[in-house]
Every structure is written in structure tokens, then in C-alpha cells.
N, C-alpha and C positions, 0 to 999 in steps of 0.2 A: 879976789873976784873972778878972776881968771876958772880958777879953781869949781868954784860953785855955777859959773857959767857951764862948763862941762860935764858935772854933775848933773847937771837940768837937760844938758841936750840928749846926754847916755837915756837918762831915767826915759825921757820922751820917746827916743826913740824903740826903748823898751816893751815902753806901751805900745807904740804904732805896731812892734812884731807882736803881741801877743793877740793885737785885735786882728789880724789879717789872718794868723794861725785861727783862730776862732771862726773867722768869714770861712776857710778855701779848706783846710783841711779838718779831720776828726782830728780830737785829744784821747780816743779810746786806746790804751796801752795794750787791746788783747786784739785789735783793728791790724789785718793780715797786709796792710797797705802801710801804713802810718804807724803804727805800733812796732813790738820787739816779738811779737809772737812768731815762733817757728813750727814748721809742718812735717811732719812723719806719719811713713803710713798709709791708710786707704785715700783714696778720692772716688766722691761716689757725687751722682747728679740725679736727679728728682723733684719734687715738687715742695712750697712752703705751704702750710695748711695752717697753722695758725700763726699768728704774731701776738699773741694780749699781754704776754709778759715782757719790762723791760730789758734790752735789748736782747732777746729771746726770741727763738724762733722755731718750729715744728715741723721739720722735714719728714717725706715719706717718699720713699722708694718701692717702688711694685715690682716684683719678678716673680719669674715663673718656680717651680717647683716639681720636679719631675716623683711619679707614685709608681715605683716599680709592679706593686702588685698590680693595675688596671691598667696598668701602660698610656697612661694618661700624664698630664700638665693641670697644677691649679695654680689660684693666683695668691700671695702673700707678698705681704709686705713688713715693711720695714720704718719705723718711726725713731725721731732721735731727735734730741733737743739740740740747738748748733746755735753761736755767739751769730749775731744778726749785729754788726759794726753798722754806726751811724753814716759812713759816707757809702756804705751799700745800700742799705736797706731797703732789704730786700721783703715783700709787701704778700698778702696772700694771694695764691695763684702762680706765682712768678715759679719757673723754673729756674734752679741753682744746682754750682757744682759746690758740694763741700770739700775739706781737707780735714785727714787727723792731726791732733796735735796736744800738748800736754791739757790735765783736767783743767778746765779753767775754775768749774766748779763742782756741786756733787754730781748732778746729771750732763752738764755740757764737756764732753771730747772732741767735738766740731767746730770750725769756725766757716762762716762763708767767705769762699773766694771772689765769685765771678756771679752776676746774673746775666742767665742766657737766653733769659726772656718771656712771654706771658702761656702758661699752656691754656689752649683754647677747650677742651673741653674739661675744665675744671670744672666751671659752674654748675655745668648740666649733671655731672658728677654729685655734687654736693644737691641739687635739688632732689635726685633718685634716691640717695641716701637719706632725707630730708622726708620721704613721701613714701619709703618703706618704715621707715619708725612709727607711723603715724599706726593706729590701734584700729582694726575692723571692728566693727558688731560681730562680738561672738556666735554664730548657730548652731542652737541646741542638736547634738549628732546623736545623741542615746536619747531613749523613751526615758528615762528616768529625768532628764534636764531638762524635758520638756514640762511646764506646769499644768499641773490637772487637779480637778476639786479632788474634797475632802471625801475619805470612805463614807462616811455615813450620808453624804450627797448620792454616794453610786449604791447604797444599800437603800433608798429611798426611790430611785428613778428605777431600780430593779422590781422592787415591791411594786409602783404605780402600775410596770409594765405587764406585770404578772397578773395585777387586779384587771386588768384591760382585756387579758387573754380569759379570764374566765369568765 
């Protein structure tokens, strides 16, 4: 009796840790917190742009690019799919640093470490981008795009004109 009294208090208290691990910490094993995953490599910080995929997430990095020929700077970026761990989660908008680390899968070589918080001119971002997609009314630029009657309307308005002059 002894025996199976001990049995039941193990088992319970068994339960009691799996539901607290559940409550306070992630169970994600690629989770740079809580998990085994290790980091080598670049650490880059940037912006999240989308989230739709499970735990999935869509970073993008903006830098400069220097054009020797015009002696000028343009802008390019940088996109890369990065493991989004449950006790981050990290949301669109949010600025995050990533870390490299082995493939987790076919496209993700990133995990997120830290968020460092909301970039404010996202939104207004995504609406410019939002309001240049959008398709003008094309205006006809050449005399050909423009529509005009049929020849035999302008060989009959020619004739009238002609009848009128004599």
C-alpha cells in the first residue's frame, strides 16, 4: 500500500510540472530560450513583415548600397524567413534582432532572439506601398490609342465638306 501510495503522489506530482511548464514556459525545442538550439554566425536587427505562417516569421533588413558609377547610395533590402518561438512572438511591425544558427528547415537559418520593440513608421510604410499598387487610368500618349471613327465616316464627312465648298 505504501508502495502505490507513492506511485500516485510521483504520478501527480508529475502532472502538477508538466501543467506549470505548459502555463510559464514554451515546449518549442528550436526556442533560443527554452530549447537546445545553438547560434553561430551573423546577428542582424530589422523589421517583422509578415507572421501567416506557423511559427514563422518574415524579416526585412534595409541598407544602403553604394553605385560607384553615379557616386550615389540606393536602398535594398534584405528578406529571410526566421523561427518566430512561442514565448517571443514576435507580431507584425515589431523590430527584432535575429541570430544564425543550423537549418531548422528548407528556408529558415534564423531564429529570433530579442524584441526591441514597435517601429513607428511601419504602418505609414505599408499604406505607400499599398496606394502605389493601386492601377491609374491609363492616358492614351500616341494619336493611334486615341479612338477615332471608321475611314469610311471620314471619306463621307470629306465628301459633305466638299459638296458645301462648291
Amino acid at each position: 500500500m505504501k508502495i502505490r501510495s507513492l506511485l500516485e503522489n510521483k504520478l501527480h506530482s508529475v502532472k502538477m510540472v508538466k501543467s506549470v511548464n505548459k502555463s510559464n514556459i514554451c515546449n518549442d525545442r528550436k526556442c533560443p530560450v527554452h530549447g537546445t538550439t545553438r547560434f553561430r554566425g551573423l546577428t542582424l536587427e530589422g523589421t517583422i513583415i509578415k507572421t501567416d505562417i506557423h511559427r514563422t516569421a518574415t524579416f526585412e533588413k534595409v541598407r544602403r548600397f553604394y553605385i560607384k558609377k553615379y557616386e550615389r547610395y540606393e536602398k535594398r533590402r534584405t528578406r529571410l524567413h526566421v523561427h518566430n518561438p512561442q514565448c517571443i512572438n514576435a507580431k507584425k511591425g515589431d523590430k527584432v534582432r535575429i541570430q544564425e544558427c543550423r537549418p531548422l528547415s528548407k528556408t529558415k537559418k534564423f531564429v529570433i532572439v530579442k524584441k526591441l520593440g514597435y517601429d513607428i513608421l511601419f504602418e505609414q510604410k505599408e499604406e505607400a506601398l499599398e496606394e502605389s499598387k493601386v492601377k491609374k487610368k491609363e492616358v492614351p500618349r500616341l494619336k493611334k490609342d486615341i479612338p477615332r471613327a471608321d475611314k469610311k465616316d471620314e471619306k463621307i464627312a470629306k465628301e459633305k465638306s466638299n459638296q458645301e465648298k462648291v
